[in-house]
N, C-alpha and C positions, 0 to 999 in steps of 0.2 A: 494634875488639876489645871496648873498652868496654862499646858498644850493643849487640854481639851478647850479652855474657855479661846484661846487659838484660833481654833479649829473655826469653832462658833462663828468668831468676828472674821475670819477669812471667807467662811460662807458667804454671810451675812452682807462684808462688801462686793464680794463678785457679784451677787443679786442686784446688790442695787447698781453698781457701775454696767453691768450686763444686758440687767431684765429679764436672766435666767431665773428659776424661784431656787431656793436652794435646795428644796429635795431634791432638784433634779443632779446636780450637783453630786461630785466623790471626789476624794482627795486622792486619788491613782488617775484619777484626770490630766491628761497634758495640757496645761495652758496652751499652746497654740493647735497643736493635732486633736484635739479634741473639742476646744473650746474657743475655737478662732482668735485669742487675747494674743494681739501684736506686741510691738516692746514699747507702741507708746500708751497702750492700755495699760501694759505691765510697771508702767513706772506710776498712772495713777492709784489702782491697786495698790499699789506696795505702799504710794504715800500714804495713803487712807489708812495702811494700816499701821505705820510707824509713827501715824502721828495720836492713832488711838493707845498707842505704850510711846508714853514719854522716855519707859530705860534703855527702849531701844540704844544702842553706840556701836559705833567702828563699822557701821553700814559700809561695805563695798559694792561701789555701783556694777565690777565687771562679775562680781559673786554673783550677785542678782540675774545679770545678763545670763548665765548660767546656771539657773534654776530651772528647771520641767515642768517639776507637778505641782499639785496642790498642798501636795504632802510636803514636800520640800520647802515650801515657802513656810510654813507651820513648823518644820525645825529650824531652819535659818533664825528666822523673827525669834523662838521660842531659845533660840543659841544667845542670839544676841542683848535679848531681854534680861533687867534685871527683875522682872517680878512678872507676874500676872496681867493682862493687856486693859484698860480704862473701854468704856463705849466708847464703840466708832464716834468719832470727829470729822467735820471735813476740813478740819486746820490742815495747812499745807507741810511736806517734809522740809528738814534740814539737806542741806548739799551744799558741794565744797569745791564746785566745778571752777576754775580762773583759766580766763580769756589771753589768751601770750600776743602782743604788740607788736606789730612789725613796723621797722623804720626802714625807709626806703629813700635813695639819693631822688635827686631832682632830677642828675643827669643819668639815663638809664638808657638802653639798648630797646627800640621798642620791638614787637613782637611780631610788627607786620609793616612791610613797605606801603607805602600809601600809594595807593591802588585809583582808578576811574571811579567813579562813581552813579547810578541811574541820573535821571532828572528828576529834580524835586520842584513839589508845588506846595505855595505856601496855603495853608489851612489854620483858621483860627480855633485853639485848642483852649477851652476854657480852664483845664486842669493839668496844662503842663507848668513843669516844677512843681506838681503840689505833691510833693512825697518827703515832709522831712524826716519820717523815722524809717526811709528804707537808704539804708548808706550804700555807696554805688563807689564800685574799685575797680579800677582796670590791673590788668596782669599784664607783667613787665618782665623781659630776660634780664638780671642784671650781672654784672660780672662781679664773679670771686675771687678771693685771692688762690693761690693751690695748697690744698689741706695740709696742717701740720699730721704728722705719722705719731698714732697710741701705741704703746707697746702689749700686743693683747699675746699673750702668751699658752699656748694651745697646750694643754696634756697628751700623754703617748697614748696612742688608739683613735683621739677624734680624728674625722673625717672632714676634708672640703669638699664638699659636693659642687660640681660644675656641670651643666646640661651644655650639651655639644651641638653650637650651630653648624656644625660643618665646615668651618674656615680656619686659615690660619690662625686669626686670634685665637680660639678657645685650644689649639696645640701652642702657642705663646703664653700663654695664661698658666695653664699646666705647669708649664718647663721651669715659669718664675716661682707659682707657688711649692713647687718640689723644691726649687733652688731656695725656699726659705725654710724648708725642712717640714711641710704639712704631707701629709698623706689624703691623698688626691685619688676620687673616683668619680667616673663621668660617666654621667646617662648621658644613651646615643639615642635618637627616638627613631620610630621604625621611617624605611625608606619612604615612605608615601608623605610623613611631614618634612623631614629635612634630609637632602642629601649627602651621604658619606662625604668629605673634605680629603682631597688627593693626597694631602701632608698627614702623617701618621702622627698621632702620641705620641707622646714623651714615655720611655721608660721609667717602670718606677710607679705609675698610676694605674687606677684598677679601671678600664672598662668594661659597664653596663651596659647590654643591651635592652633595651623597652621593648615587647611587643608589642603593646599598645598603650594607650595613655588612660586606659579605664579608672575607675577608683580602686576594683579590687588591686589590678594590675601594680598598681602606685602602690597602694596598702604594703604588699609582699615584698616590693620590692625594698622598700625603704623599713621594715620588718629583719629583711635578712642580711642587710647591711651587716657588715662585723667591724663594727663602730657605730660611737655615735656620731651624728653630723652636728657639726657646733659651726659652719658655715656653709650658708647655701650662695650661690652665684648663678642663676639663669642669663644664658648667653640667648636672644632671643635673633632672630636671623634679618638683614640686609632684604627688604622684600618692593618690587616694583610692581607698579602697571601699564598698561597704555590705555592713553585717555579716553575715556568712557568707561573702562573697563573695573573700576574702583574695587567691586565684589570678585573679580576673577579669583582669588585665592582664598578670600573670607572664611570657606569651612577648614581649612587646613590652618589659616593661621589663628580661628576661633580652639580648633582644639590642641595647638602651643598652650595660647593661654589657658585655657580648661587646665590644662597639664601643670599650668605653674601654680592654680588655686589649690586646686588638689594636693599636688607636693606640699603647699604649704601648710595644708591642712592635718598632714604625717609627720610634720618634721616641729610641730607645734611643740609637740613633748621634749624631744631634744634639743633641738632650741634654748625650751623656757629652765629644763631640768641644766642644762650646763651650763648658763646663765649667772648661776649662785653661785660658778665659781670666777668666771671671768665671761670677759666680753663673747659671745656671738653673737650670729652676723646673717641676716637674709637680704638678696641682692638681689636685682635685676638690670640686665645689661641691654638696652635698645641702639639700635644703628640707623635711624630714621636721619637726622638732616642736623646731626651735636646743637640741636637747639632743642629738643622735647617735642621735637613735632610744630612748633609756632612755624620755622621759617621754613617750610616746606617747599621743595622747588616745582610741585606739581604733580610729581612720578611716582613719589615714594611713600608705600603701605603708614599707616598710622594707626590701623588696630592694635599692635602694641604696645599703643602709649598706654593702654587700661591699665596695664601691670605699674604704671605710677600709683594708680588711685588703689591698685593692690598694697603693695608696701605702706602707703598712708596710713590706712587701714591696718595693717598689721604693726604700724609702730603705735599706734592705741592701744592694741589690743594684748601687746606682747611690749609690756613697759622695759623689759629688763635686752631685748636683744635689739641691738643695733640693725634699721630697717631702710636699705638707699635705694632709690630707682637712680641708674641714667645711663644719661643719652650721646654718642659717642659717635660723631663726625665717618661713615664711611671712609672717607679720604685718607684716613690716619693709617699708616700701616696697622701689623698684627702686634707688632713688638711694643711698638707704642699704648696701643690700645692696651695689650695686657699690662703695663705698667701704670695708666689712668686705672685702670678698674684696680687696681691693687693700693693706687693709692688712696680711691673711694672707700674702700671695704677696712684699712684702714685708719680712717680719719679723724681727729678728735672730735670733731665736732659734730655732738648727739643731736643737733637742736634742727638742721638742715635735713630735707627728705629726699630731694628732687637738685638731679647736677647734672649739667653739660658740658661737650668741649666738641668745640668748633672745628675747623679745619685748620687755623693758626693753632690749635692748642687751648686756646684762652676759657677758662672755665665759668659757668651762669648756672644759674638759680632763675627760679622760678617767686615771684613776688606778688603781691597782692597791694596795691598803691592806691592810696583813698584819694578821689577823684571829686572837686566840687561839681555838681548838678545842673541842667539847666536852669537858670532862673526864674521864679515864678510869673509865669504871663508874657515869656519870654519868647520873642518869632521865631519862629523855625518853621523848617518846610518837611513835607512827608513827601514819598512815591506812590504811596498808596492811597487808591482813589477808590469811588465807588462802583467803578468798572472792573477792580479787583476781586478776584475769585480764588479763596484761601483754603487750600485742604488741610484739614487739622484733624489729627489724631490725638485722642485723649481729651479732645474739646468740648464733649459733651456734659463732661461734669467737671467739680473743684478749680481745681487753678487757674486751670487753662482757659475753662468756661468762663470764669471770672475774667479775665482778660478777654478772649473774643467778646463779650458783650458791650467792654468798654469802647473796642472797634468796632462793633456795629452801630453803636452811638454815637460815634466819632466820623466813620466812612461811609456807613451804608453802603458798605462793600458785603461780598454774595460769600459765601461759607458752605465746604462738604465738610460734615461732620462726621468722624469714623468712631463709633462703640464695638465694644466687643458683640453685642447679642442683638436680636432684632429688639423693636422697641413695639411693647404689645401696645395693641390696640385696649386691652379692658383690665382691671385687676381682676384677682381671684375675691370673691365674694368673702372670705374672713375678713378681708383686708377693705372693702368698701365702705367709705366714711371714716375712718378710724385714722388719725392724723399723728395720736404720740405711739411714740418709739416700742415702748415698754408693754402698754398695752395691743400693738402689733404682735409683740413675740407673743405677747397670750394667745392672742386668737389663731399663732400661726400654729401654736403648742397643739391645739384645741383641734385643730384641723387634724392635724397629723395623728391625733389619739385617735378621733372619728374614724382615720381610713386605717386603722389597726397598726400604724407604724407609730415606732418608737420614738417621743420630741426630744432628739440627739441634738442638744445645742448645735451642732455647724450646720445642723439642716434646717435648722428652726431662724439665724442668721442667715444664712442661704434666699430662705423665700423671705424673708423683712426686708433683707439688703435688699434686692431687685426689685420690690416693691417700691424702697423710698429711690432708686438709683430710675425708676420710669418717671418717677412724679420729676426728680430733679432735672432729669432730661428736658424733660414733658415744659416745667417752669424755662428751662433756660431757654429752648426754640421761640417759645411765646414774647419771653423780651427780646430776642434779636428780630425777631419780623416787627412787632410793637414800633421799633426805630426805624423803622424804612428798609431792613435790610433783605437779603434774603439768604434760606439756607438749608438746606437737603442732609436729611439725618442718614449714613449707610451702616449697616451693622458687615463687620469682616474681620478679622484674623491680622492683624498688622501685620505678622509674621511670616502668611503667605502669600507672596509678590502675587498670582495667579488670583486667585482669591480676592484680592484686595486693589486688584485694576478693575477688576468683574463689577464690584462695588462700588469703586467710583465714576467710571464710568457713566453708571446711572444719573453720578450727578452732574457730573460734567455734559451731559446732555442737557440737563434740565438748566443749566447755571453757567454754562461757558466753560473755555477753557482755564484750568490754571495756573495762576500768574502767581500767588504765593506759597510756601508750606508753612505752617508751625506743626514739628512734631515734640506733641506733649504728653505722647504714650509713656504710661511706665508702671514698673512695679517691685514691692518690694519685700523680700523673704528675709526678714532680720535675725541673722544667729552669727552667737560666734563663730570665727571660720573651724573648730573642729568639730560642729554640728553640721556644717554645712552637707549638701549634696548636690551631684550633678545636676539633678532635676532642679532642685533651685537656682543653678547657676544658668539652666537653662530657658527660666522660667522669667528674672532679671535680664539676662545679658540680650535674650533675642530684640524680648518689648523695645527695648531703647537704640540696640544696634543692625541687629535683624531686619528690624521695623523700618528703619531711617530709609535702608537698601530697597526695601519692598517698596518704600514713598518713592523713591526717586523713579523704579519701573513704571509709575501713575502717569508722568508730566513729559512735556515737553522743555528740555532746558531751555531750549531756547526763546520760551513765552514767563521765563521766571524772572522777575522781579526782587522779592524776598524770600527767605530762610531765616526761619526762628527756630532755633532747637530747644526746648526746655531742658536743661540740665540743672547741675546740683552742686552747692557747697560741698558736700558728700565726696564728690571727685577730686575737689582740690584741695579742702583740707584732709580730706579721710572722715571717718565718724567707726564705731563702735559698730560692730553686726552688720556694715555692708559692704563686706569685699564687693562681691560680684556689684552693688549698684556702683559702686564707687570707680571701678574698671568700666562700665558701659559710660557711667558720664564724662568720665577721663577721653574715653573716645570720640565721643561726640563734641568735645569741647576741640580736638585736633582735626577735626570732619570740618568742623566749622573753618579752619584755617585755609585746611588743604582745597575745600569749595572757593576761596576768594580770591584763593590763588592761580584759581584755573577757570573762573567766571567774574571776573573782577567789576564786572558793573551789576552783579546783584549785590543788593543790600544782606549781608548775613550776618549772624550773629547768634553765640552759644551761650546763653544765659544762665549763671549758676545761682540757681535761686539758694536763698539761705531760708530758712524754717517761716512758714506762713502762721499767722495767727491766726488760723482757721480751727473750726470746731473740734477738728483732729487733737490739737493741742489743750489738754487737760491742764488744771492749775495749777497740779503737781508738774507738773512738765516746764509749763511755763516759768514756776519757781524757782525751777530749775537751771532754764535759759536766763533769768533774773541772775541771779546768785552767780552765771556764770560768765556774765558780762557781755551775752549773746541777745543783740535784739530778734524781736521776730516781725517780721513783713505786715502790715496791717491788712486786711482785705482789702480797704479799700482803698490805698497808696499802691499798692503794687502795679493793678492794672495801668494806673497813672505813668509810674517806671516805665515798664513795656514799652507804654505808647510814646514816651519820648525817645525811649531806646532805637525806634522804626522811624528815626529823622534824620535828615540830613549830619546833624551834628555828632551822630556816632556811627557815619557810613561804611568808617573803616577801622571800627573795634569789633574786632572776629569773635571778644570773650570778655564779659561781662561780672561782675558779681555786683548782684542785686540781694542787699538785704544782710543780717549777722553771717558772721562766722562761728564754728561750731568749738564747742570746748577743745584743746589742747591736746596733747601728751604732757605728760607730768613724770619725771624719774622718780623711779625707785628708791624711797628711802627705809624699807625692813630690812636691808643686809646691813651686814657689820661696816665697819670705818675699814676704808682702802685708802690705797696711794697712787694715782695714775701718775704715768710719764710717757713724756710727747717729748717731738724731737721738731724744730723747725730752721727750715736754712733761709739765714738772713741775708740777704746780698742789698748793696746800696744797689744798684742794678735795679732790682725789683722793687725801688721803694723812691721813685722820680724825687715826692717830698724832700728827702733830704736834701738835696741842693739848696733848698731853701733855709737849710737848719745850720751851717757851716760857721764852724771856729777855730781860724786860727789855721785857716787853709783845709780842713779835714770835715768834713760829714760826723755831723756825730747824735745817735741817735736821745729824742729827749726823753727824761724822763717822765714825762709823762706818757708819750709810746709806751713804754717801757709798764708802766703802771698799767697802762690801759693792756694791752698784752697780759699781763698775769690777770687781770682782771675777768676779759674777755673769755683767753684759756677755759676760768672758770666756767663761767657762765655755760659758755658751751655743752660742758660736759650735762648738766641737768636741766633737761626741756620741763618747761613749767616753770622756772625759777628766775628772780631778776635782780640783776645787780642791785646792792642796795648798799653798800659801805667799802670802803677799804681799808683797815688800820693795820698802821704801823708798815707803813711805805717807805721801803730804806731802798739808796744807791749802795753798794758794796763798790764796785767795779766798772764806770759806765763804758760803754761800746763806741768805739770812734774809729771812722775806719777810715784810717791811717795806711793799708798797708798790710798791717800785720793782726789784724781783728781774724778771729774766727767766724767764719762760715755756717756753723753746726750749733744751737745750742737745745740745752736742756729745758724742760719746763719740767717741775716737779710738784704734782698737786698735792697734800696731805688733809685725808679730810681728819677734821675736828670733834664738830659736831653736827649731827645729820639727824631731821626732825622732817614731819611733813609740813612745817610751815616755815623755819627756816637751816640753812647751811650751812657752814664755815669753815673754811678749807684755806690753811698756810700754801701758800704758790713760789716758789724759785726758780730765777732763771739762773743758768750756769753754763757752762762751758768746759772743755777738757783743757786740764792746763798741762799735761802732758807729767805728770807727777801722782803722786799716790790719790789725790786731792783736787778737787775740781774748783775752778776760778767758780767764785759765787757774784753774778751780776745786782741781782737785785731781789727782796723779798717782800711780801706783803699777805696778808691777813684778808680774805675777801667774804663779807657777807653777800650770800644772795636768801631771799623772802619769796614766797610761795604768791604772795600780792603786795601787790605795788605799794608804799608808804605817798601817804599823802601828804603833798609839797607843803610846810610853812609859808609863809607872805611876809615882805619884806614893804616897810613903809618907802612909798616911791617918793624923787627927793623932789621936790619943785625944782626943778631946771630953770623955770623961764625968772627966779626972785636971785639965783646963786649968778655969778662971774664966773666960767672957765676960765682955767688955769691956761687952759692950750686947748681953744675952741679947735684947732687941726693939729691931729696927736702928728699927723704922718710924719714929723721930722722927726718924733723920738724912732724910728727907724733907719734913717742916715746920720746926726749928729751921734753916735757912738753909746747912746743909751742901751738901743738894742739892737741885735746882729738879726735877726729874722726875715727872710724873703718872705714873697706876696704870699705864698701857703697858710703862712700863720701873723701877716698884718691886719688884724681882728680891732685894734683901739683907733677908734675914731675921736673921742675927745676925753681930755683930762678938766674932769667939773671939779674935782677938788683934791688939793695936795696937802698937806701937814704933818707934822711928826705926829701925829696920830694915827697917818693913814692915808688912804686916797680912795677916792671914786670915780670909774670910768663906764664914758660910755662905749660902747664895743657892738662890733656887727662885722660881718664876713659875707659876702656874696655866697661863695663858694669854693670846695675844690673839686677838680675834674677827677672823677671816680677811677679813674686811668693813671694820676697822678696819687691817688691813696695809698696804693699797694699792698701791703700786706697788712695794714693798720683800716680800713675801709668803716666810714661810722654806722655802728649797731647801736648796741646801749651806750658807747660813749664814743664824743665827738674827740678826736685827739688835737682838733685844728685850733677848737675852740676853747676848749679843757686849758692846753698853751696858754691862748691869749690871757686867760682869766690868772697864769700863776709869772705872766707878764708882769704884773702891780708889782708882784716884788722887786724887781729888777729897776723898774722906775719909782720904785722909792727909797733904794738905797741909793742908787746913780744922784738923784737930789741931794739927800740929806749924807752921805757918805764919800761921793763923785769917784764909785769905783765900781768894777764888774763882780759878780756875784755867781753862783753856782749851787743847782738845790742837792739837799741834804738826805730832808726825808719830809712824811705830815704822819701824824699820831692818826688822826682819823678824817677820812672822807664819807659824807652825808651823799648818796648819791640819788635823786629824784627822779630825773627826765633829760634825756640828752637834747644838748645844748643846738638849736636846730639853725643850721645855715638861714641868711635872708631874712634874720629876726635881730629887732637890737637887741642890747641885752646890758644891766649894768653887771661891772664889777666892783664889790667893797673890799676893799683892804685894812682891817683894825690889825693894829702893832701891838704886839704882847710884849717884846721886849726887845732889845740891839745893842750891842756894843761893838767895837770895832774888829770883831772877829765873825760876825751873824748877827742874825736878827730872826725873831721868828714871832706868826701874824698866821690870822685867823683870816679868809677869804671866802667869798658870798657871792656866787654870779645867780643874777633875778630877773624875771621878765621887764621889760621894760614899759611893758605895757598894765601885767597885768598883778605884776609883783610877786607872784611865782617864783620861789627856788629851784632851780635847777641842779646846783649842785654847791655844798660848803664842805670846806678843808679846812682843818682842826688846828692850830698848832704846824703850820707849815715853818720848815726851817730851811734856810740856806746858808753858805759860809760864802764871805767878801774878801776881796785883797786889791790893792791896788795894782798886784804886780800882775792879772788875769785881763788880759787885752782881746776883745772879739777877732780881731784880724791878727 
């Protein structure tokens, strides 16, 4: 009874979100093959129907992603329900989506040499800066420390699969992975993609040969494997051109990648099924420029950068297997190279997607760095004039249209507009007069009964669509000529270079040559990747890449001015169902680089829009984006963005992100309680800070490193989760290298308890003491939360009523109070001292990110964290006139890291002291805005007089 009254209300809302009636309607229906419902129809659907059964619980959004029919959604709902379903409502669903935070240094590696730039003329722009709800980030290489080693422990039979570029590396690669005792088989791909490599295999490995990289082809082969694969590695090949020539290999290295979507698409199962017992691993290895394609010298292929926005993608998708793209410096020999990718594949740390290594070695990441805007009303100059003539694909309708109008209003500059289909002259007479949506599909029903065919929903969407997509057309030419502008509608095939010069051409007679491109073509087939098929990927990957190729056969470089590429958050963070879009934007965000680098006085730029608040976006969806801490683009801010994007002031930002960022990965919390262990080698060497940490002649690291380390560890290991407490932070054994410290130590994570909102995992670090028993450095208790706890506020003191103690702290760093170099000199003034306590003011310029080392600030600042457990030190040095050394703190409150360039106070309240310790409760707070950052419970340390800094 239940399922049928289901049934009812599933009808009931496809009708009305559709315009289908629901007789026409069967629950053997495929929502998308049958019934054209995308996934962001599919989310409002589902809402409307989750929120008409209040019992609904334990909704999985990727279960969903994963439903077909109609039928399926009616047992899902009908699974997950505790009763019978309430009438439809249009209340919006529940979700549980959380936004992951990135902190990023100040000092970073930028991503492109600053380059010439066109001549700019200054134009008064009435609506630049007016975009405050669309956030603008530039992307930055930053450098990493090099990965601590997980101990992932394979069973007898799995497989490492390694696809064979032909070079030495992938026979180095081999040789190590044997040498750690994995059984190792390598697809070789037929000779027309990649050529045999002179140096043979390593004995011991199984070589595959591909005939070809079809799906069945793939299917069979990774079918008759005899094993399962629990780690895949794609070695993807070292590929050049000469210039002009960009497309010269495009269909060979288009079906590489084809080949690695596909694999991914087989190896789903094994992957996710060997998962539940231990770590595996999907990998892709590129040889482009150890920078991801940003610092490209000019020469070298970038189509494989997609296989980043692959891996993205599939670390959403596939919460439980460890998913790394990178990118690895040509230069490096073979040996080497196999020792980075092994130390990639790996690595503790779940949380990072995308890694480099240069030609010195030195390893980066990929960032996303939030950038203040231009200011509203603010001068700036454009290149673009009204003599400018913009070819633009995908400009006829949505986004893009939306932006060209704002520039026809702004330039009265000339526009070729490229649609896929000619643009009729007349409608069809159902459709004459008739404006709503719903009542279109009637009469289109009605038509199609008439001429004795069946009103099959996609055909009945079919003639509605093209209907509203002429009037939309039809509207948007009317407002660009309206402005002064002018601009030539072509209808052609983006896809086919021949075709698509034929077509513009036309316009470029009638409108001049031209001088700009935005290509804003695209499209999208959203499934999970083991739905996926070739046609889809070829249906995605051309519009965007294909396309870009075919624009450039249009122009003359040398009359080009600008390059707008529209791309997509989608590539740089990943999303849910879009491999293939996710790999075409990833490309074109590296097109965009490798264009500036070899035409440096055009203006380019690869825009990753984040989700538009357009009609596309349902409530449910929206709610969704709410709840997930994801804004969405306003219609009418975006265009705004754009046009300040196309000024002098971001002449030479190749890569943009305009607008939210998309939900997360989130780890796995349904498997049982595990114990990871990581292995990391510490050398003062690799850690400059220390010099500045010295006692008593020796480096020796602090404990708060040391804390923040366990800490970190954690964190790493569960994307989606964030530091949120430490208890019970003990020193056992502290590390001072003397000489005779060890090299090697342990980290041992034990989780506790593991929930989808929070985690708690005991951490030790150790060491081998060369005895039955290992030296125990340090231990601690670390909470991480699924969302952020929100900071307390701290009463700020009146500074300007109080007398400082020591209006300039700087000498409690040379009078023998504190040994600390300039790394961790953070106290600027001592406002108040007493046996109660003290309060300081503190602030830190900086440390140079090169000088961090292995310790580099994420969720906590280790420079800063110091300064703030400083107070204690100068208040026993007062009240006791001795040096001091910490102990432990019962619990640390962790907020927001403590951010360089900010003051910040620190309180110090005394719990209690006597001449052996003392132990105090510590509070560092905004300075500004009273904000906690971070408090430590019950900190203790022990005193002697006989403990001298030097």
């Amino acid at each position: 009874a239940a399922n049928g009254s289901i049934e009812k209300l599933l009808l009931e809302v496809i009708a009305e979100k559709t315009g289908y009636p629901s007789e026409m309607l069967e629950l053997n229906m495929d929502m998308e093959a049958d019934l054209g419902i995308d996934s962001i129809k599919r989310v409002e659907i589902f809402g409307a129907m989750t929120a008409a059964n209040p019992s609904v619980e334990g909704v999985n959004p990727q279960e969903l992603a994963e439903l077909r029919t109609l039928q399926q959604i009616v047992d899902y709902i009908a699974d997950k329900a505790g009763g019978a379903p309430a009438a439809a409502t249009s209340e919006q669903p529940e979700a549980g989506l959380k936004k992951k935070e990135l902190t990023v240094s100040e000092k970073d590696k930028p991503t492109t040499e600053k380059q010439p730039t066109p001549e700019y003329g200054e134009i008064a722009m009435p609506n630049t800066g007016n975009y405050p709800n669309v956030p603008r980030s530039g992307v930055i290489l930053k450098n990493i420390p090099e990965p601590d080693r997980l101990d992932v422990n394979l069973e007898q039979g799995e497989i490492t699969l390694v696809t064979n570029d032909g070079t030495a590396a992938t026979v180095e690669l081999c040789t190590e992975l044997l040498a750690r005792g994995h059984q190792v088989a390598v697809l070789t791909y037929p000779i027309n993609l990649i050529k045999p490599g002179k140096k043979e295999l390593p004995q011991g490995g199984i070589e595959i040969q591909l005939k070809d990289t079809s799906d069945a082809t793939i299917s069979a082969t990774i079918s008759g494997l005899k094993g399962a694969v629990s780690q895949f590695i794609h070695m993807h090949p070292h590929l050049r051109f000469p210039l002009g020539k960009l497309g010269m290999q495009f269909d060979r290295e288009k079906a590489l990648i084809k080949s690695v979507y596909t694999l991914a698409k087989y190896l789903k199962e094994p992957l996710n099924g060997l998962a539940e017992k231990h770590r595996t691993a999907f990998m892709i290895v590129t040889r482009m420029d150890g920078a991801m394609g940003v610092q490209n010298p000019g020469n070298v292929s970038v189509f494989g950068s997609g296989l980043f926005g692959l891996t993205k993608c599939l670390n959403l998708e596939w919460n439980k297997v460890f998913c790394r793209g990178t990118d690895i410096a040509p230069e490096l020999n073979a040996k080497n190279t196999a020792q980075k990718i092994c130390a990639e594949l790996f690595d503790a740390d779940q949380c990072v997607t995308d890694t480099s290594y240069d030609v010195d070695g030195k390893r980066y990441t990929l960032l996303a760095k939030p950038m203040v805007g231009i200011k509203k009303g603010q001068k700036i100059k454009y290149s673009v004039t009204a003599k400018s003539v913009f070819l633009v694909t995908g400009g006829a309708r949505g986004v893009t249209a939306d932006c060209v109008k704002q520039m026809a209003e702004s330039f009265k500059c000339s526009f070729i507009l490229v649609g896929r289909s000619e643009l009729q002259t007349t409608e069809p007479d159902w459709a004459v007069g008739i404006a709503d949506e719903i009542e279109l599909k009637r009469k289109a029903m009605e038509s199609l009964i008439a001429s004795g065919d069946k009103p099959l929903p996609k055909k009945v969407q079919a003639m509605v669509g093209g209907v509203l997509a002429k009037r939309e057309i039809e509207a948007n030419i009317e407002f660009i000529v309206k402005q002064g502008a002018r601009v030539e509608y072509v209808a052609a095939d983006v896809t086919d270079a021949k075709a698509l010069k034929a077509a513009v051409d036309k316009g470029t007679a009638k409108l001049g040559s031209i001088t700009g491109i935005i290509h804003g073509a695209g499209r999208l087939a959203d499934k999970l990747i083991e739905n996926k098929t070739e046609a889809d990927f070829d249906a995605v990957f051309d519009v965007k890449v294909q396309g870009l190729l075919a624009v450039t056969q249009c122009i003359n470089i040398e009359e080009i001015k600008q390059v707008v590429l529209f791309s997509s958050v989608a590539g740089f963070y990943g999303n849910v169902g879009q491999t293939d879009y996710a790999i075409a934007n990833e490309i074109l965000n590296r097109l965009a680089h490798l264009f500036k680098k070899n035409h440096p006085d055009v203006h380019v730029v690869s825009i990753n829009w984040g989700a538009w608040d357009s009609g596309m976006v349902s409530p449910e969806l929206k709610k969704i984006f709410n709840e997930s801490n994801v804004s969405l683009v306003p219609t009418d801010e975006g265009p705004n963005a754009m046009m300040d994007q196309l000024s002098n002031v971001y002449a030479n930002q190749q890569q943009v992100i305009l607008g939210g960022t998309l939900p997360v990965a989130k780890a796995a919390t349904d498997d049982p309680l595990i114990t990871y262990i990581m292995h990391r080698t510490l050398l003062e060497s690799a850690n400059p800070f220390l010099k500045h940490h010295v006692i008593q002649g020796n480096a020796v690291l602090p404990i708060i490193n040391a804390s923040t380390w366990m800490a970190q560890s954690a964190a790493d290991l569960y994307p989606g989760f964030h530091l949120a407490g430490a208890e019970q932070v003990a020193l056992f054994k502290g590390i001072v290298f003397d000489g005779y410290q060890k090299d090697d130590y342990q980290v041992t994570v034990n989780e506790i308890e593991k929930t989808s909102e929070i985690i708690k995992v005991e951490v030790t670090i150790s060491s081998d003491s060369g005895t039955t028993l290992p030296t125990n450095h340090y231990r601690s208790i670390i909470h991480l939360t699924s969302t952020r706890r929100e900071a307390p506020s701290m009463p700020l003191p009146d500074i300007h009523s109080m007398k400082a103690v020591n209006p300039d702290a700087s000498i409690i760093y040379k009078d023998g109070t504190l040994f600390h170099g300039a790394d961790f000199r953070g106290v600027k003034q001592i406002l108040k001292l007493d046996e109660g306590g003290t309060l300081l003011l503190c602030e830190h310029e900086g440390v140079d990110p090169n000088r961090q080392g292995q310790f580099p600030v994420k969720e906590l600042n280790v420079f800063l964290t110091d300064v703030m457990y400083q107070s204690l030190l100068i208040w026993i040095r007062r009240y006791h006139d001795c040096a001091s050394l910490p102990l432990s703190t019962e619990m640390v409150d962790i907020y927001k890291v403590l951010p360089f360039g900010r003051p910040f106070y620190v309180l110090l309240e005394v719990i209690s002291a006597d001449e052996f310790g003392m132990e105090a409760d510590i509070t560092a707070f905004d300075a500004e805005t009273g904000r906690v950052y971070m408090k430590s419970h019950n900190a203790r340390v022990t005193m002697s007089k006989e403990l001298q800094w030097a």
